[in-house]
C-alpha positions in Angstrom: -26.8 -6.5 -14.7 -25.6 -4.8 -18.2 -28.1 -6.9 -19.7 -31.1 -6.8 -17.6 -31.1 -2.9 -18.5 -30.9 -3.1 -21.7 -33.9 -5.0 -21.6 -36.3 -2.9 -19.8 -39.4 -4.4 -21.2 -38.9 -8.4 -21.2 -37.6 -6.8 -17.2 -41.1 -6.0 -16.5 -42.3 -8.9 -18.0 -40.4 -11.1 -16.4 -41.5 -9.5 -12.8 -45.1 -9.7 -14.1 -45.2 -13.2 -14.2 -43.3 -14.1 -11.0 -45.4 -11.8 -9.1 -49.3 -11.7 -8.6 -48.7 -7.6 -8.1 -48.3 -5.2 -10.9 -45.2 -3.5 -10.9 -44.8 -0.2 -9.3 -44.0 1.4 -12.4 -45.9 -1.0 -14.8 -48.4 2.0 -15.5 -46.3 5.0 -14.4 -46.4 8.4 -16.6 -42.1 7.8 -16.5 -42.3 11.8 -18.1 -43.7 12.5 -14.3 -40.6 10.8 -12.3 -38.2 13.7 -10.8 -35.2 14.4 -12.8 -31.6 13.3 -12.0 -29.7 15.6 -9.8 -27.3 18.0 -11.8 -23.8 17.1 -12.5 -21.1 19.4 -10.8 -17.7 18.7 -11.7 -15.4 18.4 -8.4 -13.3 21.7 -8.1 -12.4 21.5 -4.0 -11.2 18.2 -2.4 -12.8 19.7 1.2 -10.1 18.0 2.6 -10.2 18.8 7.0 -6.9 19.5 8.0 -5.9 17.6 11.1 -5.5 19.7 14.5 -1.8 19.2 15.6 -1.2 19.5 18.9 2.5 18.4 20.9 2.5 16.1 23.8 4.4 16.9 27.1 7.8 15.7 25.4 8.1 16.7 21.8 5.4 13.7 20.1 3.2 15.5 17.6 -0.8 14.4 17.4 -2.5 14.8 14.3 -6.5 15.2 15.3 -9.0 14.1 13.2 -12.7 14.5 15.1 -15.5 14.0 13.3 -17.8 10.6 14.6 -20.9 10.3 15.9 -20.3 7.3 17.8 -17.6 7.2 21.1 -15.3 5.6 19.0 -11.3 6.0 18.0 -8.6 5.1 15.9 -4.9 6.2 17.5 -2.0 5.2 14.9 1.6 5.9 16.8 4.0 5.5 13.6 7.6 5.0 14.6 11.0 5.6 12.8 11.8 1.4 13.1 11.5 -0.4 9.8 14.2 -2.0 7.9 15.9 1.6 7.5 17.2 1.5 11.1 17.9 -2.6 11.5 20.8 -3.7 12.8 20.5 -7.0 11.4 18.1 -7.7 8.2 14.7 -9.0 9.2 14.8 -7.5 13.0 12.4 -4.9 12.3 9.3 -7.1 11.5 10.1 -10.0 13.7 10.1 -7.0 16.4 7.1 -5.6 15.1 5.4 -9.0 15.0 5.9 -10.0 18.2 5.1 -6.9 20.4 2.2 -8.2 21.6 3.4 -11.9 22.8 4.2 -10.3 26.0 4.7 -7.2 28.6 5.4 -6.9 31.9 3.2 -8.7 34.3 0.9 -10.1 30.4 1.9 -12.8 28.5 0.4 -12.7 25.0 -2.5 -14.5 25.5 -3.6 -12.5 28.7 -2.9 -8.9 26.4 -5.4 -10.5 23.4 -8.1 -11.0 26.3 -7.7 -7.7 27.6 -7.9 -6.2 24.2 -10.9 -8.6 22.9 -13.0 -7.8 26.7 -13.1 -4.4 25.8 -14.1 -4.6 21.8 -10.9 -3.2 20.8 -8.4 -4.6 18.0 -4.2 -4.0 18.5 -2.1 -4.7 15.4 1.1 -3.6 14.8 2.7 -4.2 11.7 6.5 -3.4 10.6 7.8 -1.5 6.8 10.2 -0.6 5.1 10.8 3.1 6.8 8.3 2.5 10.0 6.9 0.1 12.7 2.7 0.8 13.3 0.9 0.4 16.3 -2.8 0.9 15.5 -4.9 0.7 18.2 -9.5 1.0 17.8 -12.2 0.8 20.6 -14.8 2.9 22.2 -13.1 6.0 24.0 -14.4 5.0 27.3 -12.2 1.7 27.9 -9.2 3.6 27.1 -8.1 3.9 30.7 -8.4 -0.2 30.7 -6.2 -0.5 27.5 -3.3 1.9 28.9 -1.5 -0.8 30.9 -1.1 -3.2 27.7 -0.3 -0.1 25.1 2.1 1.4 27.4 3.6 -2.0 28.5 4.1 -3.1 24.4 5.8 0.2 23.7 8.3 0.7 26.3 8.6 -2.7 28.0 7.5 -5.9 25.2 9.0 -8.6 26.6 9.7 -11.1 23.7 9.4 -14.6 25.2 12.1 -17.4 23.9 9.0 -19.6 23.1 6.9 -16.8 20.6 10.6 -16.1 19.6 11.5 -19.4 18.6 8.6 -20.4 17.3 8.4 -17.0 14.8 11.7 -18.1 13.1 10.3 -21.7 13.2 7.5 -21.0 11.3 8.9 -18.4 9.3 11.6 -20.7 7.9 8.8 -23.1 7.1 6.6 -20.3 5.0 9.8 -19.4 3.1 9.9 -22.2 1.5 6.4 -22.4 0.6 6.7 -19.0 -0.7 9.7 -19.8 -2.8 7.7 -21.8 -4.7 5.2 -19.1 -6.0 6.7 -17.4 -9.1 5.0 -13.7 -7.8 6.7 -14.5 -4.9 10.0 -14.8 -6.5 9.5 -11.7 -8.5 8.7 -8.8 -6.1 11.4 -9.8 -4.0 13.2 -10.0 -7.3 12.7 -6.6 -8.2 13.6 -4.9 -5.5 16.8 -6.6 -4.9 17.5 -5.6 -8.8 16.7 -2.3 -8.0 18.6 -1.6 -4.9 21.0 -4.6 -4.5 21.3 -7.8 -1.7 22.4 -5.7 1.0 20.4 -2.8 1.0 17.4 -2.6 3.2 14.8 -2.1 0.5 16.5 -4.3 -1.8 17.6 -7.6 0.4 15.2 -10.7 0.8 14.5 -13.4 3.9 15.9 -16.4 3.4 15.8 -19.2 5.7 19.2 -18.8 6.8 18.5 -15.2 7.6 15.8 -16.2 10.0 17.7 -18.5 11.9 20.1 -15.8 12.5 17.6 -13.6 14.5 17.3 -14.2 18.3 15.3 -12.8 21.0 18.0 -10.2 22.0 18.1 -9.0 18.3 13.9 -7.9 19.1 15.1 -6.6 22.3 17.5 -4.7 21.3 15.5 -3.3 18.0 12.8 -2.8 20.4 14.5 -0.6 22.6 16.3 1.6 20.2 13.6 2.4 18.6 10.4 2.0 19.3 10.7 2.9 23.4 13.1 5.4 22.9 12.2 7.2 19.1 10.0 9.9 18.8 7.1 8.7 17.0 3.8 11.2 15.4 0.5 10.1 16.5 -2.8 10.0 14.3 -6.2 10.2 16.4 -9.4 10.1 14.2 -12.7 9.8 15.5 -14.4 11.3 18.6 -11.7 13.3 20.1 -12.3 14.2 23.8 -9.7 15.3 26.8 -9.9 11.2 27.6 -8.5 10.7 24.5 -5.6 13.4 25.0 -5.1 12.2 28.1 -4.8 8.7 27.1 -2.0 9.8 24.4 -0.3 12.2 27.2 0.4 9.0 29.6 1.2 6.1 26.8 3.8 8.3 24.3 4.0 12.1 26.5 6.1 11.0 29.3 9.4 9.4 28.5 12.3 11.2 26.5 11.6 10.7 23.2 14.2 12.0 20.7 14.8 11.5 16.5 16.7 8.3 15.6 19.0 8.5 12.5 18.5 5.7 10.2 21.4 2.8 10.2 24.3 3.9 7.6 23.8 0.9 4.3 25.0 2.9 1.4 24.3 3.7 -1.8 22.0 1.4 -3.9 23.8 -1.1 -5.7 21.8 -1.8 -8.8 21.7 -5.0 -10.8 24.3 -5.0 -13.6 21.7 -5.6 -16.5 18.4 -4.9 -17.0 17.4 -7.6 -18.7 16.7 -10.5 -15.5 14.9 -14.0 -16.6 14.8 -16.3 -13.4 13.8 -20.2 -14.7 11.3 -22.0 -12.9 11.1 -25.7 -14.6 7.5 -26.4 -14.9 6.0 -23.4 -14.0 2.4 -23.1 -15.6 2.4 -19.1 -15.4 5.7 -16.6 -15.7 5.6 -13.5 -13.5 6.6 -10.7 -15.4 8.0 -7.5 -13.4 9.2 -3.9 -15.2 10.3 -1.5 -12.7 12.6 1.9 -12.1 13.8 4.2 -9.8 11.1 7.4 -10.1 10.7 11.0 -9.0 9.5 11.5 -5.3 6.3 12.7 -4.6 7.2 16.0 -3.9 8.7 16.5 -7.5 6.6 19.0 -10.0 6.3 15.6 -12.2 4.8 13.2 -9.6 1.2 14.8 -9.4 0.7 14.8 -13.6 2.5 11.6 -13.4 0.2 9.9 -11.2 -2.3 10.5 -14.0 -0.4 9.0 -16.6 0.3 6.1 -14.3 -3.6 5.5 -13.9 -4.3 5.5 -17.7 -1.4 3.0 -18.5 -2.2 0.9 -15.6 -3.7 2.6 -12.6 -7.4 0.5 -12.4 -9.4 -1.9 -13.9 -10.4 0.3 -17.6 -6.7 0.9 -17.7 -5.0 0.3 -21.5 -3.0 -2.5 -20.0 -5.9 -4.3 -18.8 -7.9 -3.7 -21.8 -4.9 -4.9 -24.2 -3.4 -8.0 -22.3 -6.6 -9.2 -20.2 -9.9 -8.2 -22.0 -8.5 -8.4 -25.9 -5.7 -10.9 -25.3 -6.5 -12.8 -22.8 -2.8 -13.2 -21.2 -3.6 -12.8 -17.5 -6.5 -12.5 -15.1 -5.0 -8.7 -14.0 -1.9 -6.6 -15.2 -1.6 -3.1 -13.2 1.2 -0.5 -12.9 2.1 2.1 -9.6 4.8 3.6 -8.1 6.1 2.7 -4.3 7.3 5.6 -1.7 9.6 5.2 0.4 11.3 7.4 2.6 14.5 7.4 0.6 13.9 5.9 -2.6 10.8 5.7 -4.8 9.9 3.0 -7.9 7.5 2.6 -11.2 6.5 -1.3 -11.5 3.9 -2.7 -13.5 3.1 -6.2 -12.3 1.7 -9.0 -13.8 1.1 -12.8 -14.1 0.3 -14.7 -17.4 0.6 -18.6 -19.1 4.5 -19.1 -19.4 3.2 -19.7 -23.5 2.1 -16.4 -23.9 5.1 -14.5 -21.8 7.0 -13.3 -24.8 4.1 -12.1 -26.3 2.4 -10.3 -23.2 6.5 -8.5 -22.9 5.8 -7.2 -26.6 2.3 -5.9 -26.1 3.4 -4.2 -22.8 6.1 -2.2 -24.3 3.5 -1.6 -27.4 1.2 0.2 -24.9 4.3 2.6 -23.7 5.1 3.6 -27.0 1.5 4.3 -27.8 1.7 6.7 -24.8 5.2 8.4 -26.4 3.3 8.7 -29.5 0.1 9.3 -29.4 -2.0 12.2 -27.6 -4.4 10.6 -25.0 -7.9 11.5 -26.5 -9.9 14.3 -24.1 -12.7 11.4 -23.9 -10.4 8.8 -22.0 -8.8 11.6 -20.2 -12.3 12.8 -19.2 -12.8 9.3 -17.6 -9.6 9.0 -16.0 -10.2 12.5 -13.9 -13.1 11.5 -13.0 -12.3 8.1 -11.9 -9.2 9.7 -9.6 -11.3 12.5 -8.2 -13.5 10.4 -7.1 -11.2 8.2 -5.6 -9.7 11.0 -3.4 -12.9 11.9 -2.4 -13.2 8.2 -1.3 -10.2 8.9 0.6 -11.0 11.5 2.9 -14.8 10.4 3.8 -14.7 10.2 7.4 -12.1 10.6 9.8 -11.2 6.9 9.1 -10.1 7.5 6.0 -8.9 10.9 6.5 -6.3 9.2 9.1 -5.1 7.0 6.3 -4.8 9.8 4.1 -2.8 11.7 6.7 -0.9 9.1 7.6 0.7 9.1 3.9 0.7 12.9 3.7 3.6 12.8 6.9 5.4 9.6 5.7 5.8 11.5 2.6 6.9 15.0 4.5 3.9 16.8 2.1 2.1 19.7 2.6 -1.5 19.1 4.2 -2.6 21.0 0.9 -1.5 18.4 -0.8 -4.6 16.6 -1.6 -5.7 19.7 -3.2 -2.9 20.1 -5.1 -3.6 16.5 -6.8 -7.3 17.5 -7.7 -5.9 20.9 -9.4 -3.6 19.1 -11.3 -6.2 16.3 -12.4 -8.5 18.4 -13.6 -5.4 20.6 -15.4 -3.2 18.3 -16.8 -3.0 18.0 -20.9 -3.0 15.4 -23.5 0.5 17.6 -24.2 2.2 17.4 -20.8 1.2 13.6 -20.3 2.8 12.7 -23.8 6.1 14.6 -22.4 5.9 12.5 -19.4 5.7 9.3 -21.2 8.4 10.5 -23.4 10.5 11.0 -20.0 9.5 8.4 -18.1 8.4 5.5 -20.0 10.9 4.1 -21.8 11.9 0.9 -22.7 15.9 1.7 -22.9 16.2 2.3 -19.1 13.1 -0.3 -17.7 14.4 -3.3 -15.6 12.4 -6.5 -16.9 12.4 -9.1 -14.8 10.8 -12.7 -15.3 10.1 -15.4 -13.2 8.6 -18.5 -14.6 9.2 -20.8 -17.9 8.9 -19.1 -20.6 8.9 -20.1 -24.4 12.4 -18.2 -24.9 14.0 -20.0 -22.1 15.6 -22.9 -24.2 16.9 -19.6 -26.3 18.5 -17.9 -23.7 20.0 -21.0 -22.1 23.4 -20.2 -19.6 22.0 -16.5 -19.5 18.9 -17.1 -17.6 19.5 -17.5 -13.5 18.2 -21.6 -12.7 15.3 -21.2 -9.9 
């Protein structure tokens, strides 16, 4: 595309000849075409605060109207993720199977139902919370309340979905043990927060074989039937819609759940992790450490720091070790919030032969960042770039749900979004230099590879044998 532009003459040419019609600007006076609109810089997010309103027993709904169409998205988010387990990997088996069966449906007859009326039903489990997100036309929400309310306070779990979950999941561990990125994330985390700790333990095989029907059941019922979830509604909002949320979360006692006691995090010993994988063609290389919560005065001026080192695709990561080196297809840094814990990673994949190398040039781009000023001209792109995104973010009620969505899970302001644009457009060369100087350093970064790399006959007994 870059280079048909350049050439706007051999263009026309080209068009000339393929065509038996002159182009439409072949002959044009281009001094006559209307100028571009004027540039404004972005000063005001115009970011529509939700209505809240309280259902019958305590739920809050978040409203979000703004569509044309007769159309909704209702998200009910619920304190069940691996925070409030009882055993390790309840909370998504639970999540998983909510909708293989309900009083009076088995799954199959709850995907019709959904499907007949051109709606979708997923519910997917986390770390802090279990999802139910439900979209169709406001008018065939009285024909969806059966299966919604059924799922939520009554989801049956057959033995045969239940068995054949951990049946299947045992066989996709092993597959997934085999993947080196695999290996790594769930590597990471464990360094971070330790085997036994919600965030930090991963599924094995042996772990899945453990879970049984009552363990869903009884997950199920202590916290998503009985919990007191927030709702998001986005879309057209009408009295059938607040009626629809009044009947399938108002009515039953709902009250807060406290999260299941695990302890402190428990920290890998060093920080220095290299996991062998014999043959492995590519290494994947993982730096991580705990960080400030969102609601700290460093996340916001942090988040553009994070951006320029490895936020998107211009980033100086992906320029250094993808465009000039050619070490890996894509290299890219960020920061994970969780309810009671939050981490900076930058993740990556490259040839096993250039892993020692790619290590060096990472750390190279840190201490660029500790020393050097970023220049107003890359700044200038990076706010930009954000503020653009965030205006992304909150274009239609769609996305505004989203946006709400991670505005309560992170117990923010609703001003928040505004308070990232005024400190994108703020921040200094100064206070991003102080940040790096804080924040990224190599002294206190957990690196973690997984993979064969050229080192590995060095390091011998201290590597860990995959």
């Amino acid at each position: 595309m870059m280079g048909f532009l350049k050439s706007p003459d051999t263009a026309l040419h080209t068009i000339e000849i393929l065509t038996p019609f002159p182009h439409p600007f072949q002959n044009a006076n281009m001094a006559q075409l209307p100028p571009a609109p004027d540039m404004h810089p972005i000063t005001d997010a115009h970011f529509v605060h939700p209505e809240k309103r309280v259902l019958s027993n305590g739920v809050p709904l978040y409203a979000i109207d703004g569509a044309a169409d007769d159309i909704l998205k209702l998200e009910a988010v619920f304190p069940a993720g691996r925070r409030y387990e009882t055993a390790p990997g309840v909370s998504a088996a639970a999540a998983k199977l909510m909708t293989e069966g309900a009083p009076g449906l088995n799954g199959s007859a709850i995907a019709e139902t959904v499907e007949r009326y051109g709606a979708s039903l997923k519910v997917r489990g986390g770390f802090d919370y279990t999802t139910l997100q439900l979209q169709g036309l406001n008018r065939f929400l009285d024909r969806l309340l059966p299966v919604v309310h059924g799922i939520v306070y009554e989801a049956s779990y057959p033995e045969k979905e239940c068995a054949n979950y951990v049946r299947n999941n045992r066989q996709k561990i092993k597959i997934r043990e085999q993947k080196v990125d695999y290996l790594a994330d769930n590597g990471m985390r464990e360094a971070l927060y330790g085997p036994q700790h919600p965030y930090g333990y991963k599924m094995t095989g042996e772990l899945f074989s453990s879970l049984t029907r009552q363990s869903f059941l009884d997950h199920h019922r202590r916290t998503i039937a009985q919990s007191q979830p927030f709702l998001i509604a986005a879309g057209r909002i009408t009295d059938q819609v607040l009626d629809f949320a009044e009947a399938a979360f108002g009515r039953a006692v709902r009250m807060p759940i406290a999260a299941t006691p695990y302890g402190a995090a428990q920290p890998a010993a060093t920080l220095n992790i290299h996991q062998f994988k014999l043959g492995s063609v590519q290494s994947a290389l993982r730096f991580a450490k705990p960080i400030m919560a969102k609601s700290h005065e460093d996340y916001r001026p942090f988040f553009v720091l994070n951006t320029i080192l490895g936020g998107y695709f211009g980033s100086r990561l992906m320029s250094n070790i993808r465009e000039d080196k050619g070490y890996t297809y894509g290299i890219y840094s960020g920061m994970t919030h969780l309810d009671d814990a939050s981490y900076f990673y930058i993740s990556a994949e490259v040839g096993s032969h250039v892993c020692q190398p790619a290590i060096t040039e990472v750390y190279a781009e840190m201490q660029r960042l500790r020393d050097i000023p970023v220049g107003d001209e890359e700044l200038d792109l990076v706010r930009n770039y954000l503020l653009g995104t965030i205006l992304g973010s909150i274009d239609g009620p769609f996305r505004t749900a989203d946006t709400v969505r991670g505005i309560l899970q992170g117990h923010l302001p609703m001003d928040y979004v505004q308070q990232l644009v005024d400190t994108i457009r703020t921040v200094t060369p100064v206070q991003l230099q102080a940040l790096a100087n804080r924040y990224l350093r190599q002294d206190d970064l957990l690196e973690l590879v997984v993979g064969w790399p050229e080192e590995a006959t060095v390091l011998g007994a201290n590597g860990v044998g995959v």
